[in-house]
N, C-alpha and C positions, 0 to 999 in steps of 0.2 A: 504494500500500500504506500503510495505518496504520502509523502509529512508534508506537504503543502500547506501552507495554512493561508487560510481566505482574512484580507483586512477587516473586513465588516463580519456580521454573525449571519449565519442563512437563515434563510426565511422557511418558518413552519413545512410548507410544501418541501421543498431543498433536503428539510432535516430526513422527512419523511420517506423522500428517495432514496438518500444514502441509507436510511436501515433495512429500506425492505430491497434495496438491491446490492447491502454488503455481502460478501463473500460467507460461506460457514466453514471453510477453511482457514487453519489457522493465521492470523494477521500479524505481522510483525510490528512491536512497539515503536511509538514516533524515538524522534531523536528529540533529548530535552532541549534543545534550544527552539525547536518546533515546538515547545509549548509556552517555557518562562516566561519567553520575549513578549507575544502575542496579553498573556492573562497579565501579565507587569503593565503593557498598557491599557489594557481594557482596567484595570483597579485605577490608574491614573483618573480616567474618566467617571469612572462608576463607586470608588468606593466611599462608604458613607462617613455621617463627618462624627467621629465619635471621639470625645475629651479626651481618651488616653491614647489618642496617636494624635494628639496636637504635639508641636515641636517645644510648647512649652510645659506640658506635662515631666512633671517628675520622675524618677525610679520608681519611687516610691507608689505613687500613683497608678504607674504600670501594674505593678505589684497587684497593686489591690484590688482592680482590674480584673487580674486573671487569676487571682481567687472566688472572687464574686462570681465570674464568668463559668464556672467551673461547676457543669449539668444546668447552666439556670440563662434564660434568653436573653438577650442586649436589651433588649424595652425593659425588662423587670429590674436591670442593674443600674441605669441608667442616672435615677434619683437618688437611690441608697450610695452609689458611689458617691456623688457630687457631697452629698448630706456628709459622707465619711471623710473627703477630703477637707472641708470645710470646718469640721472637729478637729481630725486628727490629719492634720498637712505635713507630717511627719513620723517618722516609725518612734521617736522618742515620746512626742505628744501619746501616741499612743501604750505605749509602754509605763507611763507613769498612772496611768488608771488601770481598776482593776479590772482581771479578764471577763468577768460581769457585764460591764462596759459596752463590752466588745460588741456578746450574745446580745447585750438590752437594744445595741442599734443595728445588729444587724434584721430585726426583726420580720419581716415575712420572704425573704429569700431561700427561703431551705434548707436544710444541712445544716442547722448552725453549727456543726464541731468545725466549719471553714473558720468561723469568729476566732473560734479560741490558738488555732491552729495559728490563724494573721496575727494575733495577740501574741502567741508565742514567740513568732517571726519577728515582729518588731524589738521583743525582749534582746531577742537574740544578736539582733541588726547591732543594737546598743551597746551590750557587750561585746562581742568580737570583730565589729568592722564600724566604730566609731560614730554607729549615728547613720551609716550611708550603705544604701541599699549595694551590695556586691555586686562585681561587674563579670568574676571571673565564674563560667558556668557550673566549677565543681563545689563554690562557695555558696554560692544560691542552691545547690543541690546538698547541701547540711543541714540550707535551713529548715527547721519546724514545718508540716505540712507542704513542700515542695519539695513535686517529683520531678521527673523525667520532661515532661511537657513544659511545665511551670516555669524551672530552671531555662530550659533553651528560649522561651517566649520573653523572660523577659531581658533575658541577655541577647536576644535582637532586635526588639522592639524599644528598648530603654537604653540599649549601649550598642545597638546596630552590628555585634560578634555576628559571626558566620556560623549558625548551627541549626541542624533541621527541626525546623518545628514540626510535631506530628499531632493537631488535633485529630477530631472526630471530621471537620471537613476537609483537612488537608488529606488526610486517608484515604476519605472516598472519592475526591480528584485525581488520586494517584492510582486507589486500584482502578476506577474507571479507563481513567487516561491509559495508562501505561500495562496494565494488566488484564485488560477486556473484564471486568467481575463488576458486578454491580455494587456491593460493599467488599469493605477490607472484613479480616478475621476480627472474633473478639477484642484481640487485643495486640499492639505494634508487635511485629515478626526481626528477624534478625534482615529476613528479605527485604521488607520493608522499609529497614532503617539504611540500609546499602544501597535501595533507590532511591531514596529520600535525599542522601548524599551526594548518589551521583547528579540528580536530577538539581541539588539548588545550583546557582548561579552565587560563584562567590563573590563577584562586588556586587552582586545585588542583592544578597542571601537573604536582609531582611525584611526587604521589597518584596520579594518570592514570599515569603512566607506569609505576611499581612495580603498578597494579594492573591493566593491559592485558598486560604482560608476564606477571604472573602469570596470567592469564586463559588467553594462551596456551600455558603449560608444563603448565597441569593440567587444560582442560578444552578448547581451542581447538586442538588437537596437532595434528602433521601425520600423523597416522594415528591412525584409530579416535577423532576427535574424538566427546566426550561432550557432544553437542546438548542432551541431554534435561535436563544439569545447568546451563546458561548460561544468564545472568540477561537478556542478550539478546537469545534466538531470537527472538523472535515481531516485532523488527526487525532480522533477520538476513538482506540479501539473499540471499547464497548461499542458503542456507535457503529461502526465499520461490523463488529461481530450479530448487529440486530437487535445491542438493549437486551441481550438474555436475564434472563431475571435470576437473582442469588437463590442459591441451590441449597442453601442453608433452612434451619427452623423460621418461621417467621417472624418477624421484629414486631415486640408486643412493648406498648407505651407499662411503663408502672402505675399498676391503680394506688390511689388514694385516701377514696375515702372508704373509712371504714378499719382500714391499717392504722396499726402502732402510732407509724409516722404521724397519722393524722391525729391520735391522739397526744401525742407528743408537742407536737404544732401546739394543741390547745394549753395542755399542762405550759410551758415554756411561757404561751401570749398572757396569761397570767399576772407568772413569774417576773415579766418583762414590764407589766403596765405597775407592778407595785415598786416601791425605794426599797422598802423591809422587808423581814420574813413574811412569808405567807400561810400563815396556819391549814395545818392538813382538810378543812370543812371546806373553806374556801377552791381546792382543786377538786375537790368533791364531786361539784356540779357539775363540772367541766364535759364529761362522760357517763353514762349511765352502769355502762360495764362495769362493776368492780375491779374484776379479773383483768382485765385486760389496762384500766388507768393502771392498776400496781406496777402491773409489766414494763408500762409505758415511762410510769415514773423511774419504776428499779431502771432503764438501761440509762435513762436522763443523770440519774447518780453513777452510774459505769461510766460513762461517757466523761465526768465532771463536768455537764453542763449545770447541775442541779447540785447544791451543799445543803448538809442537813442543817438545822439555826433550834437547839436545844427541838422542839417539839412540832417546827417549823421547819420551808422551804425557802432557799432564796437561791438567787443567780450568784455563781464563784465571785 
């Protein structure tokens, strides 16, 4: 197959052609600069304006960012960030209050153990690199609550290093693109990280990677992918192989309500609207299950999002 790549995106019709008259024989992968080049400028043009890729954002800010970001959509982060920078405009700001703090504003985002985790990170910032977010990627990868992903995103997006970021949509551009599959596996491969590698662009590594991500949140999606708009297609194996559908279990959203989590949710929003302890009558109502509040509370105390206070609950 030609790695040809068309300047403009085809039109619906176009896209439509290319699947139902790609080959089922197998397609050889483009060449990566048939892809970088093309999606680096289409993110020029398209990508959205979001405070922590402003030139004036902080490390820090990054940071926080891409904890927030982490399982939970850009609209929902969007306010609680600004809110969080605006308190805490520094990892020391936040290290001087307690980790309570953290949980009480991170409130309806999800997962709060990310709070405590950021909380911990900041502590950490303070002690061993002076106040200032780490620039080197094995330092960010000691800190508290940052992995693999975490570590490389913000050491290129906050300090512009050369390393591959592998979200959840840079994955699925990559096995689309470059592997004809509709999603990547559960979870990054060794295969994975080796074409991740070869495929960025080292002066432009961090460009690549803010702009394949974005690629796949707004046009590359794991449902109802917008072919006809990717700057792309026309070196899109998937594409070229006919869009075969992944061969895996099916990808089922997590329910909510009715789970732990949701009671958890509730016990926490409590916790979170009171200063003081909150006496056991008071979580009471929250849930009608007995059974299942204990559960909900007991992993809230596993976790140390929940401290006992003599006869009472409160936030660490």
């Amino acid at each position: 197959m030609s790695t040809e790549v068309y300047a403009t995106p085809m039109t619906p019709n176009e896209v439509s052609m290319a699947v139902e008259s790609g080959p089922t024989a197998a397609i050889e992968a483009p060449e990566p600069t048939a892809i970088t080049a093309p999606v680096i400028e289409w993110f020029a043009e398209n990508a959205r304006d979001l405070p922590w890729r402003r030139s004036d954002c902080s490390p820090w800010g990054v940071l926080v960012s891409e904890f927030m970001l982490q399982q939970t959509p850009v609209s929902r982060v969007l306010e609680p960030w600004r809110r969080w920078l605006d308190r805490w405009p520094t990892p020391e700001a936040l290290a001087l209050e307690p980790a309570g703090e953290a949980v009480r504003a991170w409130g309806r985002l999800g997962y709060p153990r990310r709070a405590l985790r950021l909380h911990a990170a900041a502590v950490a910032i303070g002690e061993r690199h002076d106040g200032q977010v780490p620039e080197d990627h094995a330092e960010l990868l000691a800190l508290p609550g940052v992995g693999e992903y975490t570590a490389a995103a913000v050491a290129s997006f906050a300090y512009a290093r050369a390393h591959p970021v592998l979200d959840t949509n840079v994955r699925r551009v990559l096995a689309r693109v470059f592997s004809g599959t509709e999603f990547p596996p559960p979870a990054p491969t060794v295969a994975e990280r080796a074409l991740a590698r070869r495929v960025m662009p080292e002066e432009e590594a961090a460009t690549w990677a803010a702009a394949s991500m974005e690629l796949g949140a707004l046009v590359c999606t794991a449902t109802n992918p917008r072919c006809d708009a990717c700057p792309v297609v026309q070196a899109c194996r998937w594409v070229a192989l006919g869009r075969p559908a992944h061969d895996g279990p099916p990808r089922r959203g997590q329910a909510y309500a009715g789970t732990d989590r949701q009671v958890r949710g509730l016990l926490l929003q409590v916790l979170r609207e009171h200063e003081g302890p909150v006496p056991q009558h008071r979580l009471d109502i929250v849930w009608p299950d007995a059974t299942q509040r204990a559960r909900a509370l007991e992993s809230l105390l596993a976790d140390g999002l929940v401290r006992t206070s003599g006869d009472a609950f409160r936030l660490p």
